[in-house]
BAGUDREN-333689 format. One record per residue (C-alpha): y, x, z. Coordinates in steps of 0.25 Angstrom, whole numbers, plus 5000, padded with zeros to 4 digits. Layout:
REM residues N
+------+------+------+
|   c2 |   c1 |   c3 |
+------+------+------+
|    Y |    X |    Z |
...
+------+------+------+
END
This chain:
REM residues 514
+------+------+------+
|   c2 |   c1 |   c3 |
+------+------+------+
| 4912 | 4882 | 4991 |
| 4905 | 4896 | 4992 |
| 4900 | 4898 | 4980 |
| 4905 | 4910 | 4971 |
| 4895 | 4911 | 4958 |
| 4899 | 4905 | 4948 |
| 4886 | 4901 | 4937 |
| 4889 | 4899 | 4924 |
| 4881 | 4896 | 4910 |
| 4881 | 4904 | 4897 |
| 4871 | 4905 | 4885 |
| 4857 | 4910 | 4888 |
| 4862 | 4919 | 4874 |
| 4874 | 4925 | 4883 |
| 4874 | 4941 | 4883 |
| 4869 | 4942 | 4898 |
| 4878 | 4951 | 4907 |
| 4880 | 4957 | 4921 |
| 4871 | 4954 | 4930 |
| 4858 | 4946 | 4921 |
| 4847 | 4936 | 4928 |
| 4834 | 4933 | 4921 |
| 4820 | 4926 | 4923 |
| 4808 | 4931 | 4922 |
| 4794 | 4926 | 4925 |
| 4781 | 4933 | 4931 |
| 4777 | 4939 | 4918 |
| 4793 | 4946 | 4918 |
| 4795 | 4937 | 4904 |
| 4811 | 4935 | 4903 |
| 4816 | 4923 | 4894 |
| 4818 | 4927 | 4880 |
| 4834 | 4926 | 4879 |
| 4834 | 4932 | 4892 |
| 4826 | 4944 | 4887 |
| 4835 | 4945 | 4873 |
| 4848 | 4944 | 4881 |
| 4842 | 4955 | 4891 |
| 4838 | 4964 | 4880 |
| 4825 | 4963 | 4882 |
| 4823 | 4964 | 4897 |
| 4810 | 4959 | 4898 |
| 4804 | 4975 | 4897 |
| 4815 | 4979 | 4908 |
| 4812 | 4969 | 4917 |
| 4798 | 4971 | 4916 |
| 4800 | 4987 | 4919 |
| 4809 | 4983 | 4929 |
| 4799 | 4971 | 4934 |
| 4787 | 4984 | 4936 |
| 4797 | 4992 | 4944 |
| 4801 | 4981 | 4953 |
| 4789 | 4974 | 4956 |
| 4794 | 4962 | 4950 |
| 4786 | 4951 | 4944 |
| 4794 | 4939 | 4941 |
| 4789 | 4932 | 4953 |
| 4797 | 4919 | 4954 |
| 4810 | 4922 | 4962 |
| 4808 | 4938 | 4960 |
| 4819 | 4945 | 4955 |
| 4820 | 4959 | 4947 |
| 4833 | 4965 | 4948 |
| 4837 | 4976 | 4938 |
| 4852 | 4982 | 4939 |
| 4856 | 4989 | 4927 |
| 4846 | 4986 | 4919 |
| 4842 | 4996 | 4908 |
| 4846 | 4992 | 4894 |
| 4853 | 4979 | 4896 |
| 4868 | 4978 | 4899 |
| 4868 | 4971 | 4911 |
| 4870 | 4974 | 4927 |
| 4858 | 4967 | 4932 |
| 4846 | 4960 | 4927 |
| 4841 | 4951 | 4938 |
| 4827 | 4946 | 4933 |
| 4821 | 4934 | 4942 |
| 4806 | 4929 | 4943 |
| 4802 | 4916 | 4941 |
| 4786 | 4918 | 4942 |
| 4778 | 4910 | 4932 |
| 4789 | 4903 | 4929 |
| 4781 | 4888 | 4928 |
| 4787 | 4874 | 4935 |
| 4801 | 4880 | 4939 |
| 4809 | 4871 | 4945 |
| 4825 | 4870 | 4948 |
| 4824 | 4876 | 4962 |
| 4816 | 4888 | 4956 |
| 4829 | 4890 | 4948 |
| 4837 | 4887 | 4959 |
| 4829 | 4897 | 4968 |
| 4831 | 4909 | 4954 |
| 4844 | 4906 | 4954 |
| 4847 | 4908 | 4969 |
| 4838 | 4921 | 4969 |
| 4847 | 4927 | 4957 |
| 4861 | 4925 | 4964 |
| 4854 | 4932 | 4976 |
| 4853 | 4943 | 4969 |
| 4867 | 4942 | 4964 |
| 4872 | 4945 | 4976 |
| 4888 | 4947 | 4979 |
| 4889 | 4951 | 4965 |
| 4901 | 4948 | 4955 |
| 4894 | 4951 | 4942 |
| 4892 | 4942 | 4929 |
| 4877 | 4936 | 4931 |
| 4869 | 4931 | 4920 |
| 4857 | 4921 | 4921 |
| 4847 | 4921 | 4909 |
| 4842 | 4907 | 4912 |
| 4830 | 4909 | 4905 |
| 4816 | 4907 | 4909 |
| 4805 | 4916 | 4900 |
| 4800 | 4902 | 4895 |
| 4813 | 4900 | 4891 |
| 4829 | 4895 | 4896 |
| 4831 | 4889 | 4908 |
| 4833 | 4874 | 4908 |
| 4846 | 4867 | 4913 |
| 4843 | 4862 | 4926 |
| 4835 | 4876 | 4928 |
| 4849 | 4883 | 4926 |
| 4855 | 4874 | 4935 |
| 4847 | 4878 | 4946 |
| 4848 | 4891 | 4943 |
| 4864 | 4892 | 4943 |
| 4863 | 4883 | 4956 |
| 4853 | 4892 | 4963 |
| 4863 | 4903 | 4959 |
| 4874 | 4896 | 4964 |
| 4868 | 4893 | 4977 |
| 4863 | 4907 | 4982 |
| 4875 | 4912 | 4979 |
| 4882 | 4904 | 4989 |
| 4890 | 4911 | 5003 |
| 4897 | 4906 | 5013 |
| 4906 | 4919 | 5017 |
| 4921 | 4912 | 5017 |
| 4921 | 4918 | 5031 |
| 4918 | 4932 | 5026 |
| 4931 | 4941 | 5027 |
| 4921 | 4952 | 5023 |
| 4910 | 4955 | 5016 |
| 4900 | 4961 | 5009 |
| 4897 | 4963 | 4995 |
| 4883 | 4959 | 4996 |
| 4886 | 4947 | 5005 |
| 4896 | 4939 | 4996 |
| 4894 | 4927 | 4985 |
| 4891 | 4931 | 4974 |
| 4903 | 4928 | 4964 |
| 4896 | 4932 | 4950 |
| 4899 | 4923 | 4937 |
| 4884 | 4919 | 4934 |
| 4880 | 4915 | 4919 |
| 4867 | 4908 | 4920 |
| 4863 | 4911 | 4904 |
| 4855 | 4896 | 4898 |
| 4850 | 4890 | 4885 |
| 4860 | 4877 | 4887 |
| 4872 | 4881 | 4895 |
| 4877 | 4867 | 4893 |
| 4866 | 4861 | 4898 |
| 4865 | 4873 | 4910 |
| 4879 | 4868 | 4913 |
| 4875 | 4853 | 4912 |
| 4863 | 4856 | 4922 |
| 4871 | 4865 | 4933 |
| 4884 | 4855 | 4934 |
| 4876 | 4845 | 4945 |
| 4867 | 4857 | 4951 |
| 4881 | 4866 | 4953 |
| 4888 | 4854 | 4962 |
| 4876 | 4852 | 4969 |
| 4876 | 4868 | 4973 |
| 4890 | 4865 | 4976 |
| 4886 | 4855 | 4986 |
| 4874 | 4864 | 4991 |
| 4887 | 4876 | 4993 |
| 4896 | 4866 | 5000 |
| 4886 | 4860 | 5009 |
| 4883 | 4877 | 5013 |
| 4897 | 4878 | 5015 |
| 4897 | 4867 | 5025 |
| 4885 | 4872 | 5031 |
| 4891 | 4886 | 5033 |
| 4906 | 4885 | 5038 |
| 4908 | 4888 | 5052 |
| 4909 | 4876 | 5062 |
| 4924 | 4879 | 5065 |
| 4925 | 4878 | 5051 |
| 4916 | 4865 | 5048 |
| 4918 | 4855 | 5058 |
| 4917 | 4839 | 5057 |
| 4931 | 4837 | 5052 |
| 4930 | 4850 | 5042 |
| 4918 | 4845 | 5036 |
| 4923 | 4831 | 5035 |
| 4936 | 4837 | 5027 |
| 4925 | 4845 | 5018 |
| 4916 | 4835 | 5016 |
| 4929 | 4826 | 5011 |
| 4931 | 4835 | 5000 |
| 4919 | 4827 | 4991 |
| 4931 | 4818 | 4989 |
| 4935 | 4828 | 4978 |
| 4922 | 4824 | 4971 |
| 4923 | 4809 | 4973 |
| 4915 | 4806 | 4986 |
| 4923 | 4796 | 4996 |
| 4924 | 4804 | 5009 |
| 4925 | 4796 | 5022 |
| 4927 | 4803 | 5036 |
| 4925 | 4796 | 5049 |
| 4933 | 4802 | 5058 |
| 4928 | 4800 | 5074 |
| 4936 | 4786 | 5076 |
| 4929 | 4782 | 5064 |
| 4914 | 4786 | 5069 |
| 4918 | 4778 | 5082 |
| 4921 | 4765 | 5075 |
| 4908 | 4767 | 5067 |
| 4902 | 4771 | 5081 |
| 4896 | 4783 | 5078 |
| 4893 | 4787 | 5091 |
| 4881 | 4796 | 5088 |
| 4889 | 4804 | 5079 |
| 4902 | 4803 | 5087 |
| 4894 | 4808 | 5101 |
| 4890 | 4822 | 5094 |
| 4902 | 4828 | 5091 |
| 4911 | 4821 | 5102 |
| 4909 | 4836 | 5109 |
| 4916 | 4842 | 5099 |
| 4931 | 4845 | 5097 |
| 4929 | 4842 | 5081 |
| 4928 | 4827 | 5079 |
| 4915 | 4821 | 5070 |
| 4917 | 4816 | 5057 |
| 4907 | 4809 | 5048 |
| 4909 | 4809 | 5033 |
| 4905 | 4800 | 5023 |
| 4905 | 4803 | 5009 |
| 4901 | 4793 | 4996 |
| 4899 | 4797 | 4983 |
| 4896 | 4786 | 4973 |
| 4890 | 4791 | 4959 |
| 4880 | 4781 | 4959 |
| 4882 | 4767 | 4952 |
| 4893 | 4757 | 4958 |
| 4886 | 4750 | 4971 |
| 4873 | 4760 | 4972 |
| 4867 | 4760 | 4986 |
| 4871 | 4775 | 4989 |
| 4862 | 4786 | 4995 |
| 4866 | 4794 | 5007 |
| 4867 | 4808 | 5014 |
| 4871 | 4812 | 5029 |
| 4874 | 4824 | 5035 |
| 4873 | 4829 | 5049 |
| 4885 | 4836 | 5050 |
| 4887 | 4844 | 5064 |
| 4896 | 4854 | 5060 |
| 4892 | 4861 | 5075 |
| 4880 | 4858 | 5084 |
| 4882 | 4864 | 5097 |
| 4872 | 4854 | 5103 |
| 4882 | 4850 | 5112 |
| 4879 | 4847 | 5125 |
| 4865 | 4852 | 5123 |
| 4870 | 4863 | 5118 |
| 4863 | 4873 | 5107 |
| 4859 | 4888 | 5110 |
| 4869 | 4898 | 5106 |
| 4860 | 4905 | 5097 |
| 4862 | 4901 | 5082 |
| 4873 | 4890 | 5087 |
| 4882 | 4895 | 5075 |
| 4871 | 4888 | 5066 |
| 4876 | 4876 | 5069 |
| 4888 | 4875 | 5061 |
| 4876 | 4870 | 5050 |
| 4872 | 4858 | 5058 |
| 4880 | 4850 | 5047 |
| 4871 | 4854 | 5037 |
| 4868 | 4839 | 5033 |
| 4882 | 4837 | 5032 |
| 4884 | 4850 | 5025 |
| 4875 | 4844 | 5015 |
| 4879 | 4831 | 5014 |
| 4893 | 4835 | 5008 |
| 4886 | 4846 | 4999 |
| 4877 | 4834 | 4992 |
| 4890 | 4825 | 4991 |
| 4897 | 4836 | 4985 |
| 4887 | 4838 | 4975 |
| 4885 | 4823 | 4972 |
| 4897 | 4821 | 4969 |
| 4901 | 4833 | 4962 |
| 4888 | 4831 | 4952 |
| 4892 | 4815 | 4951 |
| 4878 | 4811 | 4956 |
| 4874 | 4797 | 4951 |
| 4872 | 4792 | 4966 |
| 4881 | 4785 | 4978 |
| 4881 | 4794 | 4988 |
| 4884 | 4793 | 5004 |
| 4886 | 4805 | 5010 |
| 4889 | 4806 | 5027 |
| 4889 | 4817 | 5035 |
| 4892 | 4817 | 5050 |
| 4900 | 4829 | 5057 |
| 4901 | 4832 | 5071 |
| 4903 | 4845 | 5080 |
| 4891 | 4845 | 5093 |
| 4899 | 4851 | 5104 |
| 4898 | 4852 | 5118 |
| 4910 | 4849 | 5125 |
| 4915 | 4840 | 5136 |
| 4914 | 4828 | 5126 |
| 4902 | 4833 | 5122 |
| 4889 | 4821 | 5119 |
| 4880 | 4824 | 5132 |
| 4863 | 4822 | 5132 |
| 4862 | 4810 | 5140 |
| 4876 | 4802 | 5131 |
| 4870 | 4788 | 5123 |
| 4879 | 4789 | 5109 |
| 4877 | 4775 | 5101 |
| 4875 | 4778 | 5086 |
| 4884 | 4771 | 5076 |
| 4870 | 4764 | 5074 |
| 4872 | 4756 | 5085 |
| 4860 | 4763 | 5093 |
| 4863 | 4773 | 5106 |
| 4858 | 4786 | 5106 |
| 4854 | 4796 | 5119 |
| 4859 | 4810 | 5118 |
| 4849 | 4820 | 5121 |
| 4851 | 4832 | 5116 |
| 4867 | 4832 | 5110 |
| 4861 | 4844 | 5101 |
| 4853 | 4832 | 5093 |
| 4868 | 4828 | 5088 |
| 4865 | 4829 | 5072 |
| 4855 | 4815 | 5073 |
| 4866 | 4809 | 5080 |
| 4878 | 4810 | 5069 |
| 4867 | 4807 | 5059 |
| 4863 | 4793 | 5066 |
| 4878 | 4787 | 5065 |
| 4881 | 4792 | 5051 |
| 4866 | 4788 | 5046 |
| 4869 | 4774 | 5050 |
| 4883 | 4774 | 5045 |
| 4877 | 4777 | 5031 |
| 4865 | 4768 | 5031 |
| 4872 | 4756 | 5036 |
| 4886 | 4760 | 5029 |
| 4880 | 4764 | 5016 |
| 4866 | 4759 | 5014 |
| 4861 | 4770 | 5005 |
| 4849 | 4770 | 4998 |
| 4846 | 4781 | 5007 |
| 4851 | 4793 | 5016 |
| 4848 | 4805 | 5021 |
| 4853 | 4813 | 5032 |
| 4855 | 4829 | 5032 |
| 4855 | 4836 | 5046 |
| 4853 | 4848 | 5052 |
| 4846 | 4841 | 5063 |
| 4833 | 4847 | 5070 |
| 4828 | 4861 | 5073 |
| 4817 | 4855 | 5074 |
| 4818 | 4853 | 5058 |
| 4817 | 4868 | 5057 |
| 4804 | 4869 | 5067 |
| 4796 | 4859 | 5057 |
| 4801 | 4864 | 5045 |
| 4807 | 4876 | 5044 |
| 4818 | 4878 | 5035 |
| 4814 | 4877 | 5022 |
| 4812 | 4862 | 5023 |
| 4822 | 4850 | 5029 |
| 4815 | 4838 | 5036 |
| 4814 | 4826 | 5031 |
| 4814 | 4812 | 5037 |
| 4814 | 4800 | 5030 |
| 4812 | 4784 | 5032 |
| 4809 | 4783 | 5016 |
| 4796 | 4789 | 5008 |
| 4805 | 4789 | 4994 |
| 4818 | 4797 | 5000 |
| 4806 | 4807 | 5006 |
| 4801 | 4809 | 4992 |
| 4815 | 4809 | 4986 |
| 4819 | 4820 | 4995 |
| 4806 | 4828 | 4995 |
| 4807 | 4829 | 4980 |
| 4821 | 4834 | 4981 |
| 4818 | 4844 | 4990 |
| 4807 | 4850 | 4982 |
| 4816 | 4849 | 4969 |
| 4827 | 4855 | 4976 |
| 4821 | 4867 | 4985 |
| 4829 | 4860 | 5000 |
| 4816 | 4855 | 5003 |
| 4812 | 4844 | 5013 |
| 4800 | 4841 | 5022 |
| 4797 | 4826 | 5026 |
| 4796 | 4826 | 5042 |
| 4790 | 4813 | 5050 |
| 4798 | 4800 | 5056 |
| 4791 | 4789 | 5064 |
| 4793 | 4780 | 5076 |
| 4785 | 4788 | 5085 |
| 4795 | 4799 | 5085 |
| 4806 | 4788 | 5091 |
| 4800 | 4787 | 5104 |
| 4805 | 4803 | 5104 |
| 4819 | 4798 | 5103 |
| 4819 | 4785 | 5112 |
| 4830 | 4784 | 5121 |
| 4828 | 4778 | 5136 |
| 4843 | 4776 | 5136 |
| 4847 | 4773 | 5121 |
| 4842 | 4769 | 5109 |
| 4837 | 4784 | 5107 |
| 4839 | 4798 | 5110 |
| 4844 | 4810 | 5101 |
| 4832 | 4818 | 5100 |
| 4818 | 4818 | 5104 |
| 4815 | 4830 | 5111 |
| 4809 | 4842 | 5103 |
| 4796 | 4836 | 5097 |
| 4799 | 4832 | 5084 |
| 4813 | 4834 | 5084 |
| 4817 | 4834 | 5069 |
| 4809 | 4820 | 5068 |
| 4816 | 4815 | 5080 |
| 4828 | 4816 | 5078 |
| 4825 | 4811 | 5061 |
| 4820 | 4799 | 5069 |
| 4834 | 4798 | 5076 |
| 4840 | 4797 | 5065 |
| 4831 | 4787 | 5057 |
| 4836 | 4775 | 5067 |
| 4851 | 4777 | 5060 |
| 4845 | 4774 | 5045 |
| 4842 | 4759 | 5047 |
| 4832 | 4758 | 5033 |
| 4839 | 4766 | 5027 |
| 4830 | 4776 | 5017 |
| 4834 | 4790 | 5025 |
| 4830 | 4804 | 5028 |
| 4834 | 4815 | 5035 |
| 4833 | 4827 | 5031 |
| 4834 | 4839 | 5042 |
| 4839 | 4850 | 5038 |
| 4841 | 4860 | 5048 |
| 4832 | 4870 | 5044 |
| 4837 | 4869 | 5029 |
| 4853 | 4868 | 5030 |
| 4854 | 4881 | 5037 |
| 4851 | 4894 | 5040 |
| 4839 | 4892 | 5032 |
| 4832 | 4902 | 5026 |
| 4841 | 4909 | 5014 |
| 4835 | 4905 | 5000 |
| 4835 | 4909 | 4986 |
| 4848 | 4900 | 4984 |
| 4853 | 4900 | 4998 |
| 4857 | 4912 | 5008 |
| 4868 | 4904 | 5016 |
| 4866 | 4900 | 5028 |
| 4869 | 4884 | 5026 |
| 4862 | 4880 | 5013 |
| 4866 | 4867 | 5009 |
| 4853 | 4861 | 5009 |
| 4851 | 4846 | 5005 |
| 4864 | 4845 | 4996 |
| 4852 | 4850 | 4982 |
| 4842 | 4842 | 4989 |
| 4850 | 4828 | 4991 |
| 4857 | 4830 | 4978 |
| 4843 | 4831 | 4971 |
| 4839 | 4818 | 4977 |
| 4851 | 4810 | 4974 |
| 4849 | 4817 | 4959 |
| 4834 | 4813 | 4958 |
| 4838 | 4799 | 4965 |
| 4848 | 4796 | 4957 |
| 4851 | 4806 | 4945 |
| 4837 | 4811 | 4939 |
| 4832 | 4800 | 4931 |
| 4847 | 4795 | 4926 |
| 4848 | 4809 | 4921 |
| 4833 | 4809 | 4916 |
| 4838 | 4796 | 4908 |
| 4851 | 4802 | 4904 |
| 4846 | 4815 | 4898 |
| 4833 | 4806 | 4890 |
| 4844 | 4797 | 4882 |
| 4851 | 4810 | 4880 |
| 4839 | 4818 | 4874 |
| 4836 | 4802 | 4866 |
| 4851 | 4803 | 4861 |
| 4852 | 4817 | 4857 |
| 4838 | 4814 | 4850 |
| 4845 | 4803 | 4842 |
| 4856 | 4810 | 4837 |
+------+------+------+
END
């Protein structure tokens, strides 16, 4: 994984040294201990505070190199405004905003976790250390040179709290779940003659390691399931398709399990109705779905979440050669019902509709949701701060909504209804593969409804959010793992939240006994 800093935890009461982070609020009040382990900063940051024009706005920053009377290198001071109703994604956001200033750096870094009201708590260091973790992250493997100011940074960082052991008890989850985040950018950012359907199978088959049972359906296998959809997008390419299925029981014995799929289309030429040349090299990221979905097995499994969990991702290649699916062919789904090719660029609903009904009628999971950079269309409605979301079932919106807000990868509930079918009725099939250009992300969200059977589903479309979206306080690659935070928070609050509430109450009830 590309991911250099290495974040560790010492007493708040550690002599701080190197380079030295602290908090501030609008009034530029430091913590106490931060204050006494600073030697009485507070009048240096504020004389320093005048000259800068800093006020301690949330997210501001005041940095101060070499500062006078204290035997440090650096003294970064970041703003967290009034400081009222903070939540973990403000942390997540300070800690992102502090390893941007870090650079390429290779110097000791010293967190004083501390608010002015008083230390951070656990799960606030958590974020914090993870934030770090995640805006530090590269992808420069490829880089036989470069420059100082463009490399990882590879600092030791000590993120000084009140309770290390309990720091170290709130990061453990949060750190594999930001290893899931780092491997699904990887995915998203190798070049395609690097990453093709077979590559990415071997990669996602690695979670063995962790304990998740890896199955890969080479193409013989996808005929005898008849995935014809699936089968009828990459049949262009010289890289055979490959779907993978992952399972990760940590649920109890026999619990119905809940499911994720991926569109994994490792290159989208369009095919036959091919792409513009302009930006075509973005389409190594149209398996951003996929990308994601090995990332959240990964940190499932890895953090032992106490849920059964069916992870399936579908990987093809859309060429245009002589074998190529042409606009006008009828495919006939692993569903049983045919399709009309359109438009052979509408590929990724196509790999979705076979391996959907393999999982719903397979696996019958409580429910499913499907990742897929899939519309353009997504982009126009919604920009790229928000994924679309699509949904047969009013719960799973909420669950997902709440996520997204807790998490900061948020979503936006889009519309389904019958009377966008008639946009994707077929005069020689059952239907076509897209709708024509008015509501094209609902269309083709539409499509893939009729391969859920009741199952509780949503899509989310992500293809304004998995890449090349706008570079954050805690993300400056080009892929950026979205969805692996956001689907791991709602198997925790689905499955993990109140245990864990339950767990920690006859803890606190013990420890009051003795």
């Amino acid at each position: 994984m590309s991911d250099a800093v290495k974040v560790g935890f010492v007493p708040l009461s550690t002599a701080p040294r190197g380079i030295v982070v602290a908090f501030c609020d609008d009034t530029l009040r430091l913590g106490g201990a931060t204050d006494k382990a600073l030697g009485g900063a507070s009048d240096l940051v504020k004389r320093a505070a005048g000259a800068a024009r800093f006020k301690g706005k949330d997210g501001a920053v005041l940095d101060l190199l070499a500062p006078e009377g204290i035997k440090i290198q650096r003294l970064i001071v970041i703003g967290i405004g009034k400081g009222a109703d903070l939540k973990d994604k403000d942390f997540l956001k300070y800690g992102g905003t502090l390893a941007g200033k870090l650079n390429a750096g290779t110097e000791a870094v010293t967190v004083l976790a501390e608010l002015p009201a008083g230390p951070l708590l656990p799960d606030q260091v958590s974020s914090l250390a993870a934030g770090i973790r995640l805006r530090a992250y590269r992808f420069d493997r490829y880089k036989t040179k470069k420059k100082d100011e463009e490399g990882a940074v590879s600092a030791n960082v000590s993120i000084a709290v009140a309770d290390v052991a309990a720091a170290k008890k709130a990061f453990a989850p949060r750190s594999h779940v930001t290893d899931g985040v780092i491997l699904a950018r990887d995915l998203v950012n190798e070049p395609p003659n690097v990453l093709y359907p077979e590559e990415f199978a071997k990669r996602a088959a690695a979670l063995r390691k962790l304990g998740v049972t890896v199955e890969i359906f080479d193409v013989p296998a996808m005929k005898k399931l008849g995935m014809g959809a699936l089968l009828g997008v990459g049949q262009g390419s010289a890289r055979p398709s490959r779907t993978v299925v992952m399972h990760y029981n940590g649920g109890k014995r026999g619990e119905q399990p809940v499911a994720f799929i991926g569109k994994g289309v490792c290159f989208d030429t369009g095919g036959i109705s091919i792409k513009p040349a302009g930006s075509m090299e973005d389409m190594k990221g149209d398996m951003g779905g996929a990308a994601c979905v090995v990332g959240l097995m990964h940190a499932l499994a890895a953090r032992k979440a106490k849920a059964n969990v069916i992870g399936a991702i579908g990987l093809v290649e859309n060429m245009p050669d002589g074998n190529a699916q042409r606009p006008g062919d009828i495919v006939t789904s692993m569903s049983g019902q045919t399709i009309e090719i359109i438009n052979t660029d509408a590929e990724g609903r196509l790999v979705l509709a076979d391996v959907l009904w393999y999982v719903a009628t397979k696996f019958k999971p409580k429910f499913m949701i499907d990742l897929a950079t899939l519309t353009g269309a997504i982009m126009v409605a919604l920009g790229t701060e928000h994924a679309g979301l699509f949904t047969n079932n009013d719960d799973l919106a909420d669950k997902l909504l709440k996520a997204g807000q807790e998490t900061g990868e948020k979503v936006w509930r889009m519309p389904l209804g019958h009377e966008y079918d008639k946009l994707i009725d077929s005069q020689f099939a059952d239907m076509k593969n897209t709708g024509g250009r008015h509501g094209g992300s609902i269309t083709a969200a539409q499509f893939l409804q009729r391969f859920v059977n009741d199952t509780p589903w949503a899509h989310l479309d992500i293809a304004g959010t998995a890449m090349g979206a706008p570079k954050s306080e805690i993300n400056q690659s080009w892929g950026s793992g979205y969805g692996v935070r956001l689907l791991d928070r709602l198997v925790w609050d689905s499955y993990e939240s109140k245990s864990d509430s339950k767990a920690e109450k006859a803890e606190a009830k013990s420890g009051a006994k003795a």
